[in-house]
C-alpha positions in Angstrom: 0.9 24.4 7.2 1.1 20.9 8.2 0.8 18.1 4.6 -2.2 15.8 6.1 -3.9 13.0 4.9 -6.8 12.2 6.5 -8.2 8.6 7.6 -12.0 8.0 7.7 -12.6 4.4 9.1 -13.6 2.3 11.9 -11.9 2.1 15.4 -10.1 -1.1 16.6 -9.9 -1.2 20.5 -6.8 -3.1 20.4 -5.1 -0.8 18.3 -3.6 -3.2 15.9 -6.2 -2.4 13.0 -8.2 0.4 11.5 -7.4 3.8 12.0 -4.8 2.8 14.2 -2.9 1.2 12.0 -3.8 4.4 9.4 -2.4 6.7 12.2 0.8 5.0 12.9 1.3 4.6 8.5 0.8 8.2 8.1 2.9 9.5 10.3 5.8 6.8 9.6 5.8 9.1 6.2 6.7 11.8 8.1 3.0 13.2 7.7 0.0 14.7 9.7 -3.0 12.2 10.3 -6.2 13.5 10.4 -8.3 10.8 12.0 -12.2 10.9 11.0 -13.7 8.1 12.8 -16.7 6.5 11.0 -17.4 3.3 12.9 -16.5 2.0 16.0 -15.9 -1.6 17.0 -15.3 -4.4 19.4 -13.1 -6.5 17.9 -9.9 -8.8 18.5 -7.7 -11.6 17.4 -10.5 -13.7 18.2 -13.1 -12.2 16.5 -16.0 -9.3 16.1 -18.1 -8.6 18.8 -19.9 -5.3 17.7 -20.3 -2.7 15.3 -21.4 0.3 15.7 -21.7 3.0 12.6 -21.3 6.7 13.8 -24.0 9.0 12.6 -23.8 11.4 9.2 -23.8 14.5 10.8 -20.9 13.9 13.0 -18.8 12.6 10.5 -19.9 15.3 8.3 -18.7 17.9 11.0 -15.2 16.2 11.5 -14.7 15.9 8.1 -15.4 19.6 7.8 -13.3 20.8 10.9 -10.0 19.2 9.4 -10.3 20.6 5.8 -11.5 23.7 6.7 -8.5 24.1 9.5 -6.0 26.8 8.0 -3.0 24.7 10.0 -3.9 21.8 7.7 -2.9 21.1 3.8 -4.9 18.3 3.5 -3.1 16.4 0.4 -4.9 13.2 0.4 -7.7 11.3 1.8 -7.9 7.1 3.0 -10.8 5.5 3.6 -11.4 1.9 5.4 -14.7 0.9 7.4 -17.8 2.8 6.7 -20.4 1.3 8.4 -23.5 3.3 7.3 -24.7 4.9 4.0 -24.7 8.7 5.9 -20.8 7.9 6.4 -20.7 7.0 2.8 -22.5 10.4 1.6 -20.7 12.7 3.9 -17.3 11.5 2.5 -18.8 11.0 -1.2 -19.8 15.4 -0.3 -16.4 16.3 1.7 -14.6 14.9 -1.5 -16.8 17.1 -4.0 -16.3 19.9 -2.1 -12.6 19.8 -1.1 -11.1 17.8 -3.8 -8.2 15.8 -2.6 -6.3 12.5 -4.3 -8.6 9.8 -2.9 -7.5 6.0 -1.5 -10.4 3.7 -1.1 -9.9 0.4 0.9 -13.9 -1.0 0.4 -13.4 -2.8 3.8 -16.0 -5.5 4.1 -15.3 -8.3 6.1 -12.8 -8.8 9.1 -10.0 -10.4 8.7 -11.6 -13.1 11.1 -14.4 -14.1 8.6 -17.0 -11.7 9.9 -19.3 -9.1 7.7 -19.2 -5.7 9.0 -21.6 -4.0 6.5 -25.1 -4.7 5.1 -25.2 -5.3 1.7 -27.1 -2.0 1.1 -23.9 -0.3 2.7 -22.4 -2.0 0.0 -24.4 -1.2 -3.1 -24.2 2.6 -2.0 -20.3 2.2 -1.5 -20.0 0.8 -5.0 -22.6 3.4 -6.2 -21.0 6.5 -4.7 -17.5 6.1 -3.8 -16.0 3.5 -6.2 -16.8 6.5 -8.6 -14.7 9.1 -6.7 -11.5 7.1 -6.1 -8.3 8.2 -6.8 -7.4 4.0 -6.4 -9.6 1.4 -5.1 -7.7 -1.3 -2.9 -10.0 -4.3 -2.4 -9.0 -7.6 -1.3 -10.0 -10.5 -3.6 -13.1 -10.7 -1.7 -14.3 -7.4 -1.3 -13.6 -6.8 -5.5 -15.7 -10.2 -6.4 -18.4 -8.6 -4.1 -18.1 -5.4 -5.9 -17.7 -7.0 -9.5 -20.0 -9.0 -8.9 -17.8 -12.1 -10.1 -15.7 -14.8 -8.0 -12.2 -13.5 -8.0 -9.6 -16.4 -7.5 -6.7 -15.6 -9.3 -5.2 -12.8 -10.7 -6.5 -13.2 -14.0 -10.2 -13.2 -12.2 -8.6 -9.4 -10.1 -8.0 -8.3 -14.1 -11.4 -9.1 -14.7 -13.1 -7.5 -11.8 -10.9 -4.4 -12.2 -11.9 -3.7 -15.7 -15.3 -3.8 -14.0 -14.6 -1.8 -11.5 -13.1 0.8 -13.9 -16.4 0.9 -15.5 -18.2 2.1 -12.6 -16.0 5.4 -12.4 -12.7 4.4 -10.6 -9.2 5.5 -11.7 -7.3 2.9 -10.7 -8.0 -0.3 -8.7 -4.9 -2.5 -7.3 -6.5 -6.0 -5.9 -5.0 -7.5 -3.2 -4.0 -11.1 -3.7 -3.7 -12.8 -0.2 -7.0 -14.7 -0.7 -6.2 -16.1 -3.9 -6.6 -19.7 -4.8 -3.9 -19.2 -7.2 -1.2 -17.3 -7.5 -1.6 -16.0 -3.7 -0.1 -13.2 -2.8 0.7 -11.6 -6.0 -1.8 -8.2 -6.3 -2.7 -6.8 -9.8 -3.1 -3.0 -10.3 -5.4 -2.2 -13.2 -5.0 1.2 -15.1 -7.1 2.2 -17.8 -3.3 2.1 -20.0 -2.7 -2.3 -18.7 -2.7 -4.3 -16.1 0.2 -5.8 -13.7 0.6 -8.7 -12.0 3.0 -8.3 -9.0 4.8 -10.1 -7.1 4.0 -11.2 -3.6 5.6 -9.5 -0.5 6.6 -12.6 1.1 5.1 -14.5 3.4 2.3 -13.0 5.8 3.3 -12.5 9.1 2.0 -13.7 12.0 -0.5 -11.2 14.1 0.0 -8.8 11.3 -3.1 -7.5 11.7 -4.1 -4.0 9.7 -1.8 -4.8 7.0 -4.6 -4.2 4.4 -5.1 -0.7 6.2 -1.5 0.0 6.0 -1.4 -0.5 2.4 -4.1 1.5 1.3 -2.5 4.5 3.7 1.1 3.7 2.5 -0.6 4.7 -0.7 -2.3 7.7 0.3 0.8 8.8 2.1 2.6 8.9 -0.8 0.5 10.4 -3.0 0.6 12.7 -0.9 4.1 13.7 -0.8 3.5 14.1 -4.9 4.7 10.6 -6.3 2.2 9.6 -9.0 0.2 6.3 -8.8 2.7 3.9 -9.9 5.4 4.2 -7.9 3.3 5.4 -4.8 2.1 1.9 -5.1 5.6 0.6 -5.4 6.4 2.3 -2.3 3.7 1.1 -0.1 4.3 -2.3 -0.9 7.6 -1.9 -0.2 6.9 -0.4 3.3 4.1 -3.4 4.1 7.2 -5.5 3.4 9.2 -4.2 5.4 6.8 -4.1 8.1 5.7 -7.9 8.1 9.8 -8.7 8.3 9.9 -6.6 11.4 6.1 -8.1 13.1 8.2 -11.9 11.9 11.7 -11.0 13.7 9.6 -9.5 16.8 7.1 -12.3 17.1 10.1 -15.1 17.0 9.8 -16.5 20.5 12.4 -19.5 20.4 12.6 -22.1 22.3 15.8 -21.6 24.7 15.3 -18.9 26.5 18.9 -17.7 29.3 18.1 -15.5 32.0 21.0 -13.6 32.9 21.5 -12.4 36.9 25.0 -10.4 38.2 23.7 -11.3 41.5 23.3 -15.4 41.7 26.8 -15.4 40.7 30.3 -12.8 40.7 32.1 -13.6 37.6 30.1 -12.3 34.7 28.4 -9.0 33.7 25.2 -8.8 32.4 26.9 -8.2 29.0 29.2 -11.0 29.2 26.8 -13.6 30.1 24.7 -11.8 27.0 27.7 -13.0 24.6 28.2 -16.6 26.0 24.3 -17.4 25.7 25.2 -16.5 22.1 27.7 -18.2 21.4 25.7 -20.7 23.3 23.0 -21.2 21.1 20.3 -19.6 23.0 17.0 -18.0 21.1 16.5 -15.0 23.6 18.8 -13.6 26.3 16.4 -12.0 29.3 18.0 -8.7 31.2 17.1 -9.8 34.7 18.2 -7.2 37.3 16.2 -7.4 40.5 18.9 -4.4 42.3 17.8 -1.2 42.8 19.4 0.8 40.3 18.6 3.7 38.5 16.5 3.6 35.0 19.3 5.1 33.2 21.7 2.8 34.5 19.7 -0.2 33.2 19.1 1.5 30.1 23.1 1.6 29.6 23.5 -2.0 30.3 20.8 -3.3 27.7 22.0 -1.4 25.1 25.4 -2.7 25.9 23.6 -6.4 25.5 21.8 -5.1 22.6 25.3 -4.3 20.6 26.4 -7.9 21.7 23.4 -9.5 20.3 22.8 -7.4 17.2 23.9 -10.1 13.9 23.7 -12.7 16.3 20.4 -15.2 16.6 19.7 -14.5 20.1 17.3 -11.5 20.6 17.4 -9.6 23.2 13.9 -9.3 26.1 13.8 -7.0 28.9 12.4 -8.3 32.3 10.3 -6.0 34.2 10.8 -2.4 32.9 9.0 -1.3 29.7 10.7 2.4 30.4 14.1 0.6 29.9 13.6 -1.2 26.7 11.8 1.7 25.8 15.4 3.9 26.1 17.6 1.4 24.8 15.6 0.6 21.4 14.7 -3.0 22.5 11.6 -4.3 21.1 10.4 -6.6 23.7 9.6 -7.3 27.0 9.1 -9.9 30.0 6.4 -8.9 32.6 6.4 -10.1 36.0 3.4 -10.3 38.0 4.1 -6.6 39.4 5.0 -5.3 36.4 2.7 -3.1 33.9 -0.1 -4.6 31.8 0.6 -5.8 28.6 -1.3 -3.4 26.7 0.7 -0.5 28.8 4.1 -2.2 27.1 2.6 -2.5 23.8 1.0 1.5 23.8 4.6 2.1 24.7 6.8 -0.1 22.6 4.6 -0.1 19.1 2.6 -3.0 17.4 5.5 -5.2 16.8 7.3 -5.5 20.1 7.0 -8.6 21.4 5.1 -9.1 25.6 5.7 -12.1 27.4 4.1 -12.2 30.8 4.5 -14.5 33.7 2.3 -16.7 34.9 2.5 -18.9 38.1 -0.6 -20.8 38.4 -3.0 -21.7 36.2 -5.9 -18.8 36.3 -3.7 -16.5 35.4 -2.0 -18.3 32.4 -5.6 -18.1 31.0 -6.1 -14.6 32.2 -3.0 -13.3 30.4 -2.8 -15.5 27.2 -4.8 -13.1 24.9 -3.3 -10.8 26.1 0.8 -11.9 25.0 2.9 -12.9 22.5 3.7 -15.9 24.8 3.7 -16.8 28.6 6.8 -17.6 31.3 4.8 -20.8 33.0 6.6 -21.6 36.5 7.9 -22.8 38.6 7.7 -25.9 36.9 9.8 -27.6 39.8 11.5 -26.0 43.1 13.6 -23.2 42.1 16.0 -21.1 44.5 16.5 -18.4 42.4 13.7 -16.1 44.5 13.3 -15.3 47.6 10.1 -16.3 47.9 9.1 -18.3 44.8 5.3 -19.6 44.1 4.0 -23.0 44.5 5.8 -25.7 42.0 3.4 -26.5 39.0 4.6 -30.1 38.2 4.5 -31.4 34.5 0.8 -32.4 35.3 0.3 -28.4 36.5 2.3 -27.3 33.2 0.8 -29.8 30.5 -2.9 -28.1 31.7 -1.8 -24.6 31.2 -0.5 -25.6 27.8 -3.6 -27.2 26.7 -5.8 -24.7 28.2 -3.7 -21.6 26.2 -2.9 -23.0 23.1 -2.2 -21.7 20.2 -0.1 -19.5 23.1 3.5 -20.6 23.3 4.5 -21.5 26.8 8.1 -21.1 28.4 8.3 -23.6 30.9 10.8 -22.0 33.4 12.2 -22.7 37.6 13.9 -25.8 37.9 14.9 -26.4 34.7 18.1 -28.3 33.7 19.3 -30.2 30.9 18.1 -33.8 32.3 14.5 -32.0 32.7 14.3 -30.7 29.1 12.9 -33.6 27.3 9.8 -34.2 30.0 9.6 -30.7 30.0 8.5 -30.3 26.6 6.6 -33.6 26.2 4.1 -31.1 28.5 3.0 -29.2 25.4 5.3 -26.2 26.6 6.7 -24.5 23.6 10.0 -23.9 25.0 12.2 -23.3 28.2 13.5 -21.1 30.3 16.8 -20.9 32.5 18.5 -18.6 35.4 20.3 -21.4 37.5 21.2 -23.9 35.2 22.7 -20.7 33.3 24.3 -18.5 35.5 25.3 -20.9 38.5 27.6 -23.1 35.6 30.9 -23.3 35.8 30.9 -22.7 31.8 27.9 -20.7 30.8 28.3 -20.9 27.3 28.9 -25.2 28.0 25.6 -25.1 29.8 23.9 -23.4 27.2 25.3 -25.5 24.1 23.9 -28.6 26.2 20.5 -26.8 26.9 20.6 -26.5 22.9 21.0 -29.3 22.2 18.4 -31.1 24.4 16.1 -28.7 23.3 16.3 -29.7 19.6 16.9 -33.8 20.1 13.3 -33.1 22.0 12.1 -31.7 19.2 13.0 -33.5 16.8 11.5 -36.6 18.8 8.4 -35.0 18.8 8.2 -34.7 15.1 9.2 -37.9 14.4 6.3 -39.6 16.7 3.7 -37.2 14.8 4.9 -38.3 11.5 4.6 -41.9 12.6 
């Protein structure tokens, strides 16, 4: 029989939230997921668009098809998003009648700001489910909602938690990212004490879900038979570890080396990997426009990837999500001709990074929700393609920044170490380089002097803002 924990919540279309993100925890603890879904969604970075509760007798009946499948040994259950009070009941009854260790994340509100269930969905939550939790995981929010007190600081979570105790949970562990002081720092409160503790770090840019990761980390652990404590311990450890890895994928940089075995005869693909290195550059991009085999392209990145690894140049793919797929690379550059963006990320996981390029400006604006940044060019003539698009200009480029931002733009075609101060004045976020790169006569030289443009620029720009 397969150890399951099953996840009753709402869908997230973009797969970064929800029982997504429950799916993709689960299973991380070597687990079966059993997903139950309650609510569905439209929803993204931007915002919620709709919410739509799924009716009590179907949730009934999936609850009911997974514990009563003889495969399953349903150890634990997770709850996120119920949008209706029939969800509510037909989890508050699955529970009495199949008990199983019970993990309640009370979600309430997007992470965007916006409510997702009526207040009466609320009472009922707080009337039927707080009671039957194994441990309650609200934010500081959703447990001031609940307690019916303002929770700002942890000694406020203490408060609330006492209260929440009262009304028949076990255990409730208050997350502490909307706290006016003390942020970050969550407080698990046991009938025995209370503990304050420390925050996981920093939160991570576009880590969406990591409230639903938690509260499944904890489930998933319970599961395997650790007892409340250090199941807690554990999941925290694991969102950790999982906001360091959404921070190292998400670092774009601002130097970006292209690297091309056919603009030029002297280097490999892996050489010219090293001397962007020991160049300075951000990101080194595997460029290879030959026809070669999948597997031969697979070797050569993971022969970049061994270069790069304790380096602080990361390494990006161009063109071929298969490739970085096989050599463990968690990012990608997508041409025009390439796959969407949501194809890479389905393929590559939540935290690999998707640049796309974009030559004009329509489709910088069509593509920018949809990336972790965008390759913005030509910027000026560029002979590097046989039949390159129109040059943008710095006018062309400055637009596309504006019109994109918060979206970093790599400004790339043209670019050389004269250009790179204009360049960035544009708005762009960084650059790009195949030419001025490959074509040197030193390529780690050219890239040292590419660095070091880059940052005077920069640091120029901060000084006039701080002026």
């Amino acid at each position: 029989m397969l150890r399951t924990v099953i996840a009753v919540g709402g869908f997230d279309p973009t797969g970064r939230a929800g029982l997504a993100a429950d799916l993709a925890t689960i299973r991380a603890h070597g687990l079966h997921a059993a997903p139950v879904t309650a609510t569905l969604t439209v929803q993204n970075r931007h915002g919620v668009q709709a919410v739509e509760p799924v009716g009590q007798p179907f949730v009934a009946a999936q609850l009911r098809a997974v514990f009563t499948d003889s495969a399953l040994a349903v150890r634990a259950v997770k709850s996120g998003l119920l949008g209706s009070q029939g969800a509510l009941q037909a989890l508050v009854e699955a529970l009495r009648q199949f008990p199983a260790a019970f993990v309640c994340d009370p979600v309430m509100v997007a992470g965007t700001g916006e409510p997702l269930i009526p207040d009466s969905v609320a009472q009922a939550l707080l009337d039927t489910l707080v009671p039957a939790a194994t441990l309650l995981v609200p934010n500081a929010l959703e447990a001031g909602r609940l307690a019916g007190l303002p929770v700002r600081s942890p000694r406020d979570a203490e408060r609330a938690g006492a209260r929440l105790l009262e009304r028949g949970a076990r255990a409730v562990l208050v997350k502490g990212g909307h706290f006016e002081v003390a942020r970050g720092t969550d407080v698990l409160v046991t009938r025995e004490a209370s503990w304050r503790l420390p925050p996981l770090g920093p939160s991570a840019p576009e880590a969406r879900g990591t409230g639903c990761r938690l509260a499944s980390a904890v489930a998933a652990r319970l599961a395997l038979g650790l007892g409340l404590h250090d199941a807690v311990a554990a999941a925290r450890e694991f969102v950790a570890d999982y906001r360091e890895r959404v921070a190292h994928a998400k670092r774009v940089g601002r130097l970006h080396v292209i690297t091309d075995e056919t603009l030029q005869s002297r280097f490999t693909h892996v050489e010219l990997a090293r001397l962007a290195a020991e160049g300075g550059a951000d990101v080194v991009q595997f460029r290879e426009k030959r026809p070669r085999s999948a597997r031969q392209r697979i070797a050569v990145a993971r022969s970049m990837r061994r270069v790069l690894d304790g380096t602080a140049a990361r390494l990006v793919v161009n063109d071929h999500v298969d490739v970085a797929l096989g050599a463990g690379v968690s990012a990608v550059h997508l041409g025009p001709e390439d796959p969407e963006p949501e194809a890479a990320r389905r393929a590559l996981g939540p935290w690999c990074t998707v640049g796309a390029t974009a030559n004009d400006y329509d489709a910088a604006v069509r593509l920018a929700p949809r990336v972790d940044y965008l390759g913005v060019g030509p910027v000026f003539s560029t002979r590097s393609k046989e039949r390159p698009a129109p040059a943008l200009g710095l006018e062309g480029l400055a637009r596309i920044a504006a019109a994109v931002a918060p979206v970093p733009v790599i400004a790339i075609g043209g670019i050389t170490v004269s250009r790179v101060a204009q360049v960035l004045q544009t708005g762009a976020h960084g650059v790009a380089v195949l030419s001025a790169f490959v074509g040197a006569a030193d390529p780690r030289a050219a890239v040292l002097a590419l660095r070091e443009a880059v940052e005077r620029s920069v640091a120029g720009g901060a000084a006039l803002r701080e002026r």
